[in-house]
N, C-alpha and C positions, 0 to 999 in steps of 0.2 A: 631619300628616306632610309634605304638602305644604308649607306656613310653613315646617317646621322646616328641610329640604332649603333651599328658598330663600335663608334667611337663612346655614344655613353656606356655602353658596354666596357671597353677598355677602359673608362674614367674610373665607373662602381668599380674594376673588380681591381684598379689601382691605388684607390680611395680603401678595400677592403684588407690590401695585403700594407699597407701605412699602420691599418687599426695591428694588424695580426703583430709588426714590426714593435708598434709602441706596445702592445702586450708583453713580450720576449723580453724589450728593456726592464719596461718595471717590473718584471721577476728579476732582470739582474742586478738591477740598483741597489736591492736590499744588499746583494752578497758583495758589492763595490763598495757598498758605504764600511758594510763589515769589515770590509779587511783593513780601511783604514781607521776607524774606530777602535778595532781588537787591538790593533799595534799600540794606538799609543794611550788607550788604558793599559794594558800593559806597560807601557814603560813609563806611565804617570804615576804609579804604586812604586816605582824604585826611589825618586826623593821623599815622598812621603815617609817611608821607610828610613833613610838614612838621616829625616829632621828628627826622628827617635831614636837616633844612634847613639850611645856613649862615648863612643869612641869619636863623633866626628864632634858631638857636646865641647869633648875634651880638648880637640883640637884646635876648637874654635875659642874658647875659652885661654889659651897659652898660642892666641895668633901672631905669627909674627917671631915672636922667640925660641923656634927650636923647627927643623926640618920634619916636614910629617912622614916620614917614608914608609912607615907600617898602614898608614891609610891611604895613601896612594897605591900601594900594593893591594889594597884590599879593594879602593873604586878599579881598580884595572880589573880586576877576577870579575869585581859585580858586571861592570861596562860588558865582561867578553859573553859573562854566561846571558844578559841583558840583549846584547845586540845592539848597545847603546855606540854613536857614535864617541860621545863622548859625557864621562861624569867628574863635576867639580864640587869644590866646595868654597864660599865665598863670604869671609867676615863683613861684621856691619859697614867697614868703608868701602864695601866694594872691590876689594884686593882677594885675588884667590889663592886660596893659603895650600891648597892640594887638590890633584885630579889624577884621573887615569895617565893623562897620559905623561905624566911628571919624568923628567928627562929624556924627552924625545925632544925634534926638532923645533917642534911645533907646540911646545906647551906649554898650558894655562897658568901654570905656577907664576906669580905674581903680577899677572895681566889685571887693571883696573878696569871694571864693570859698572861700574856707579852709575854709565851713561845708559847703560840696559833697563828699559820697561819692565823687563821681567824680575830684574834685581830689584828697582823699589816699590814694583805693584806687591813681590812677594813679602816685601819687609814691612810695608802697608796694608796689605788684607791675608796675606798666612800663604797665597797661593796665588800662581801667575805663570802663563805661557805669551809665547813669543813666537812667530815664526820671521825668520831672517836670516841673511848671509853672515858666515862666523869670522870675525874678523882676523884671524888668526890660516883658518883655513879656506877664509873666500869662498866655501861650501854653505848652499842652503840648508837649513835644516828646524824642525819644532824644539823650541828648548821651554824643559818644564821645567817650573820653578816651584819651592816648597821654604816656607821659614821654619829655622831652627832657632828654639827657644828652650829656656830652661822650667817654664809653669811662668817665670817673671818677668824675666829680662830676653831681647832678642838675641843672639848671639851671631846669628849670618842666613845663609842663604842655602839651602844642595838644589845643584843644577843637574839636570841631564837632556843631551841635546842627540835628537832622533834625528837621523836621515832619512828621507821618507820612500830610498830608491827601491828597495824590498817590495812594499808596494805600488809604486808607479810600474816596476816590471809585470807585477801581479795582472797588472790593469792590463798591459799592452798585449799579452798573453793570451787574453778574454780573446782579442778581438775587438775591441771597442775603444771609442775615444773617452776618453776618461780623465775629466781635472777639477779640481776643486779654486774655489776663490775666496776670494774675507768678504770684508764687509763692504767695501769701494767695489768689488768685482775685480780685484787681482789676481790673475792667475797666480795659485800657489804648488801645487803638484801637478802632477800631470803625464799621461801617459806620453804628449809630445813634448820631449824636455823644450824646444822650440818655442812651445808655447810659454814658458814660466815668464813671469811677471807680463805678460801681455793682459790686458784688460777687455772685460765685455765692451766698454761701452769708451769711449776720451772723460780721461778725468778733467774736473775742474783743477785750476791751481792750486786753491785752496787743498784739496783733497789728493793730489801727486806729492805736496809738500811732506803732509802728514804720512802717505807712502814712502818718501824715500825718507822717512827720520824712520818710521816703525821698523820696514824691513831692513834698515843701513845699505840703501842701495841709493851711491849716491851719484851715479852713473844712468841708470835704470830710464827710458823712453817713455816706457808703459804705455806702451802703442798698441791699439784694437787690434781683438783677433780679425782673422778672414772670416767672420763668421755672419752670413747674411740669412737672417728669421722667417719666414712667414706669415701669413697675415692668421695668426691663429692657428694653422693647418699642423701646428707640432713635427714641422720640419725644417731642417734648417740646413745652408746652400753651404760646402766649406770652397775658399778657392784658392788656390795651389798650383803655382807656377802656369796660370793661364788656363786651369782645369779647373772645370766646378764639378762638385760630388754631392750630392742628398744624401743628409741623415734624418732620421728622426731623433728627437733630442727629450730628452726628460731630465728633471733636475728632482734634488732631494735637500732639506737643510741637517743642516749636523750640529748640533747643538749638545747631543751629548760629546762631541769631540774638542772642538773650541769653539765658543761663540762668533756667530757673525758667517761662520764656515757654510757655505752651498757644493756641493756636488753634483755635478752635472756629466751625463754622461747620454752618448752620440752613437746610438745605431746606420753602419752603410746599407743606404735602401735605393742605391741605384737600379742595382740587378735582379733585386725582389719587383720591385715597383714595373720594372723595365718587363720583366718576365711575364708579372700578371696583367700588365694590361694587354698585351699581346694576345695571351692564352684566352683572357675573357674576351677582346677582338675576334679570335679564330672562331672558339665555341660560340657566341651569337651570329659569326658568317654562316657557320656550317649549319648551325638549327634552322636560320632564315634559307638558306640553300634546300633544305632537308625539306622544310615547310613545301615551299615552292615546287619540290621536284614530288610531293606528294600529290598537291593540288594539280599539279598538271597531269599526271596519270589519273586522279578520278574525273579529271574534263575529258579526256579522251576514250575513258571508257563510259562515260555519259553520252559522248557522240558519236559510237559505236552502236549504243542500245539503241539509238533514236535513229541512227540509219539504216539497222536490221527492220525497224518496226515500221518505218516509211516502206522498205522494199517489200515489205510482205505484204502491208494493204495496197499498195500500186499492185503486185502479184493476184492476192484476193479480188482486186477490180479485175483484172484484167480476163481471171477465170469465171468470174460473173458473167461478166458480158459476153464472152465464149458462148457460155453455156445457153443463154439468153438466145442469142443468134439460131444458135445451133435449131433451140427447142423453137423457135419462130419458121425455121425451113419447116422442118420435121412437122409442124401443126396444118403449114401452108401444101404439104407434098401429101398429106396423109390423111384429109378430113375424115376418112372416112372411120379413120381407129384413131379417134381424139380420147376414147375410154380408156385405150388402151395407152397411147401417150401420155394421157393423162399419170396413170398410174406405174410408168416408167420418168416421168418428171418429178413422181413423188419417192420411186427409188434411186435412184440418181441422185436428188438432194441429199438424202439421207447417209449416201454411200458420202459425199462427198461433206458432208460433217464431220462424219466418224476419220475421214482421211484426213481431215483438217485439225481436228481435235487428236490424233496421235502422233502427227508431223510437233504440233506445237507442244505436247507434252514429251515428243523425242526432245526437241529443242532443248524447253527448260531443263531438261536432265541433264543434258551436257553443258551448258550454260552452270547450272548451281554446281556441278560437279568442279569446272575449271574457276568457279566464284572462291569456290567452298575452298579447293585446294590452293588456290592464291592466299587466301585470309592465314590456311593455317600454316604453310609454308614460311612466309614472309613476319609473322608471328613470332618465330624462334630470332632471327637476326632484331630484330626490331628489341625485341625482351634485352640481349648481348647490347644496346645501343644505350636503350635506360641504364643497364650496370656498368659501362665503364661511364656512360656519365656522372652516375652518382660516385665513382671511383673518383673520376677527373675533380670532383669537387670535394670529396675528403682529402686528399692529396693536396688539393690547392688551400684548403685550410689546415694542412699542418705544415706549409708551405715548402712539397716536394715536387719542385716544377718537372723534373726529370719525369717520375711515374707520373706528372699528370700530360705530359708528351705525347707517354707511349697510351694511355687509352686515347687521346683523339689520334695518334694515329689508329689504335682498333675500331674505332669508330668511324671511319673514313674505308677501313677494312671492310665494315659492316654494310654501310652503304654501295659497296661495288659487290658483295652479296647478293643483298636483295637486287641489283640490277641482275645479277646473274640467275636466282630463282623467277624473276618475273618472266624473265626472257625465256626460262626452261618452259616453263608454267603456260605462258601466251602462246605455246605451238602444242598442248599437251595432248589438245585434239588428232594431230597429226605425228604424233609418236615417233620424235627426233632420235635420230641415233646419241648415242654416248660419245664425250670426246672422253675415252681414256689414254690412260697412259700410266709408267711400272709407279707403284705407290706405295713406298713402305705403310702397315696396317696403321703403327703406333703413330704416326704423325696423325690420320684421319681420327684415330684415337685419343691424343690430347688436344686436338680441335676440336670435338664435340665438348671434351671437360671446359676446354677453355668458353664458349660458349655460354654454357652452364653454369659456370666456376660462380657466378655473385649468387642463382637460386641455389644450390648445393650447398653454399656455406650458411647462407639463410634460413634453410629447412635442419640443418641440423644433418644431415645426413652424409655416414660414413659411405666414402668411397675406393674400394681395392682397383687401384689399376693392377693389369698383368704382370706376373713375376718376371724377374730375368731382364735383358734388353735386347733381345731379338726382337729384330722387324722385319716378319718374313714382306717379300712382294707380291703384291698384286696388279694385275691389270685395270685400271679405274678410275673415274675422274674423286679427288678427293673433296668436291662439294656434296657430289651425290650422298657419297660415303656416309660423311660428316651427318646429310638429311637422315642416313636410315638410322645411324647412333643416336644422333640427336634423338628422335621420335621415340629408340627404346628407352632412352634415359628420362624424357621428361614422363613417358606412362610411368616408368619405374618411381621416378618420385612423386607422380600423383598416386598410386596405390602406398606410399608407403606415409602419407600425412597423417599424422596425428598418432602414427604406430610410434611402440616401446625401442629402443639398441634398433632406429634404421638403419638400413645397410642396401648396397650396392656394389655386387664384386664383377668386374669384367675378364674372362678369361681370356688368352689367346695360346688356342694350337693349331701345330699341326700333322695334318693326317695324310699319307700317301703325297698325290697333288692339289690337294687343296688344304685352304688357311680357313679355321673355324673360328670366329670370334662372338666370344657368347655374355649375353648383359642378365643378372641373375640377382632379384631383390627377394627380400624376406619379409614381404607383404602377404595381403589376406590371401592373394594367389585368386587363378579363375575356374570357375564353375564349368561343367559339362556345356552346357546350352551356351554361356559366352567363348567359350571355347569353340566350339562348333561354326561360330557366326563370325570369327574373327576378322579373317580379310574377307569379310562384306560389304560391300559400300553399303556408308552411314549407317552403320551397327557399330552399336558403343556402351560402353559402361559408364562415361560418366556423366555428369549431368549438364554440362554445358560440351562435349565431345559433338566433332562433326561425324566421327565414324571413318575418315580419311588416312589420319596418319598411317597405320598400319597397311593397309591396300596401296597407295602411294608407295612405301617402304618394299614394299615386294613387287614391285614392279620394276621398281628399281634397283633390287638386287637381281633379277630376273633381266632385265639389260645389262648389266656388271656379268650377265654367264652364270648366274649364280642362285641361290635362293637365301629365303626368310624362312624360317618354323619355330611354333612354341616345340618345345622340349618338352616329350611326354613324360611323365612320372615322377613331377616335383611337387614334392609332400609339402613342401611349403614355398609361399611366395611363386614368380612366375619366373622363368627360363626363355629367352629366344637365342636364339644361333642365326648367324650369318659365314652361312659358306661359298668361297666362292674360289674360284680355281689361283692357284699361286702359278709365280712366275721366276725363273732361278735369273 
């Protein structure tokens, strides 16, 4: 049962950090689709603009009879300031009569087009893109297309053709698998160039045919990615050189960019997935642990109570019948003063009530005493147990597996704690020496904080630790320590609820050879009569207080060599000091 718990544990909190995974994506997707959408609106407004041109009117209109070289001068400036790979111009036959890159190696100047989608879809409805290999530079790239017309008559074609590497880098920069497809599932961009022209899924013939005419790839396999789906679960297996990786996978359509266009983009959730199901495995070992190691301390103090209460009536028998006996001689040797027996049978019992009834209320005293100081000792770590858990689980939803590390280990901390208070606690009748040893103050001092640190920031309440970074030594064990701070600082923030600017300042000095370390709120402060009753067992101000903390607390500075006192003549709020002898 244990396993079984475990593992659904590891399942939920792996099934949890997938949701957390695909949340993350679809924030990013908007900004992935963005960047390739902004690009080539952008550079879809440059032909449109240049089918309004007079100058390129002009050109097209005297095609063929005279060299354009002031409009080639002028697509080169637009192309450079554009970031366009390349911009042409192309009469109604298809013949390109001028371009950027006119007189280079490589240029379009009277290269025939005619066989281009994008040349007759634009000469046929005004407007038309393409994405395809340039035949000229063997380079993939979007080529927009625009007709130029006079109001009447058609006159050609302005091209401009986008390389899309700007943003494929964009993409790989993310972090993230990132590519887009048409309308078959072609890979067309792609943050893994690897991937271009590989496909989701094997084309049909019919549909490869029509791929290798649109993109002019007449080479092209168009072979399936490595990509293996899920049965729904929104993650998807990639596999790579004999290595499989989980993503989670979310797609997007683009439709303001070219029709038919999907975008798809691939969160790695190996080490998220891998991390939390672990963390959520650990944290339900250690609560069923925790559970368990609870349960088994209140059986053993159940079979404690029940073995004191057996020996006491075996005890009570055994004094009866004593007594019995006894008064049987005594009646049989004495007839004579049966009046008198009589009425020493009658003080004798009585004597032996009142012994029996202040034995059993010594008892209970010491009993509610070492009950009472368990409950509120073990209290403080337990509270520190609930806050890094709730820590471990904010951390694990904004998925920082690191901080959520370090509280199960403070709560693994915590746990070896309370083993170490129970075990002070379970001799406290017999008043165990101290294990000290030398103990800079400031460590038992931000051990208490730390303790503390989730009600402190809860309550609202300012806390000054000591000036400077001196940490004189003491002689001490730093659990005790940590017990007597703790206990001042949780009264300090129970006096200080619901007040205006709380505060909490801890000093530390010191005086001759001893180290004063003083805990000082600016609460309602205490009264003559509570003042008076302070370290009194079970005398208290508050309404659920056992009266313990404090008395506990000085006793235990008091084996530290040391003392506890409120600090007389604080006008406001209350003062305690802890002094105890330093050590060089």
């Amino acid at each position: 049962m244990l396993a079984g718990a475990v593992a659904i544990a590891g399942r939920l909190a792996a099934n949890q950090a997938a949701g957390d995974l695909r949340d993350g994506a679809l924030a990013a997707l908007p900004l992935a689709a963005g960047t390739l959408t902004g690009e080539i609106e952008k550079q879809r407004l440059v032909p449109l603009v240049l089918a309004r041109d007079d100058a390129v009117r002009d050109a097209l209109r005297r095609a063929g009879k005279t060299q354009e070289t002031a409009l080639d001068d002028k697509l080169r400036a637009i192309a450079a300031d554009a970031s366009a790979s390349a911009i042409y111009v192309i009469d109604t036959a298809g013949i390109a009569i001028s371009a950027s890159n006119a007189g280079e190696p490589g240029s379009f100047v009277g290269i025939d087009y005619n066989f281009r989608h994008y040349f007759t879809d634009a000469m046929a409805n005004g407007a038309a893109s393409q994405y395809g290999l340039g035949t000229i530079s063997g380079r993939p790239g979007l080529y927009l297309a625009s007709r130029v017309d006079d109001g009447k008559t058609a006159l050609g074609v302005s091209v401009l053709k986008v390389e899309l590497d700007g943003v494929e880098a964009n993409w790989r920069s993310s972090g993230f698998v990132v590519f887009v497809t048409d309308e078959r599932g072609v890979v067309l961009a792609t943050s893994r160039p690897e991937w271009r022209f590989h496909t989701l899924a094997p084309l049909s013939a019919a549909d490869a045919a029509t791929a290798h005419e649109q993109l002019q790839l007449a080479e092209a396999g168009f072979e399936p990615l490595p990509i293996r789906r899920g049965a729904g679960d929104g993650l998807a297996t990639i596999d790579n050189a004999g290595k499989s990786r989980q993503y989670v996978e979310v797609v997007q359509d683009l439709p303001g960019a070219v029709p038919g266009w999907r975008l798809w983009l691939l969160t790695p959730a190996d080490a998220a997935l891998t991390s939390a199901a672990n963390t959520g495995r650990l944290t339900t070992l250690l609560a069923l642990l925790l559970t368990g190691l609870l349960a088994y301390v209140l059986l053993r103090r159940r079979r404690a109570r029940r073995l004191r209460q057996e020996a006491l009536a075996r005890m009570n028998a055994e004094l009866e019948s004593r007594v019995s006996t006894r008064t049987a001689e005594l009646t049989r040797s004495n007839a004579a003063l049966a009046g008198e027996i009589a009425e020493r049978e009658n003080a004798e019992a009585k004597v032996r009530r009142l012994r029996d009834d202040l034995a059993q209320a010594n008892r209970l005293s010491i009993l509610g005493q070492i009950a009472a100081g368990v409950a509120h000792e073990i209290n403080q770590p337990v509270a520190a147990i609930r806050t890094y858990a709730e820590n471990a689980g904010r951390f694990l939803d904004g998925g920082k597996v690191e901080s959520v590390s370090d509280n199960l280990t403070s709560i693994v901390s915590m746990t070896e704690r309370i083993g170490a208070i129970t075990g002070t606690l379970r001799t406290f009748a017999r008043r165990p020496g101290v294990a000290a040893s030398p103990l800079p103050v400031r460590e038992a001092i931000d051990g208490a904080l730390s303790l503390l640190s989730g009600r402190i920031r809860d309550s609202g309440v300012t806390v000054v630790k000591p000036r400077g970074t001196a940490s004189p030594l003491v002689m001490a064990s730093r659990i005790r320590l940590e017990q007597i701070l703790v206990n001042l600082l949780q009264n300090a923030l129970d006096a200080l609820k619901d007040r205006p600017d709380p505060r909490i300042e801890i000093e530390l000095a010191e005086r001759d050879d001893r180290v004063l370390v003083s805990v000082r709120d600016n609460g309602p402060g205490l009264g003559p009569e509570a003042a008076g009753n302070l370290f009194m067992p079970f005398q208290t101000t508050k309404e659920k207080g056992l009266g313990l903390g404090l008395v506990i607390s000085q006793e235990i500075a008091q084996e530290l060599d040391g003392t506890l006192r409120l600090d007389p003549g604080s006008t406001k709020g209350a003062s305690f000091t802890i002094d105890l002898r330093r050590i060089e």
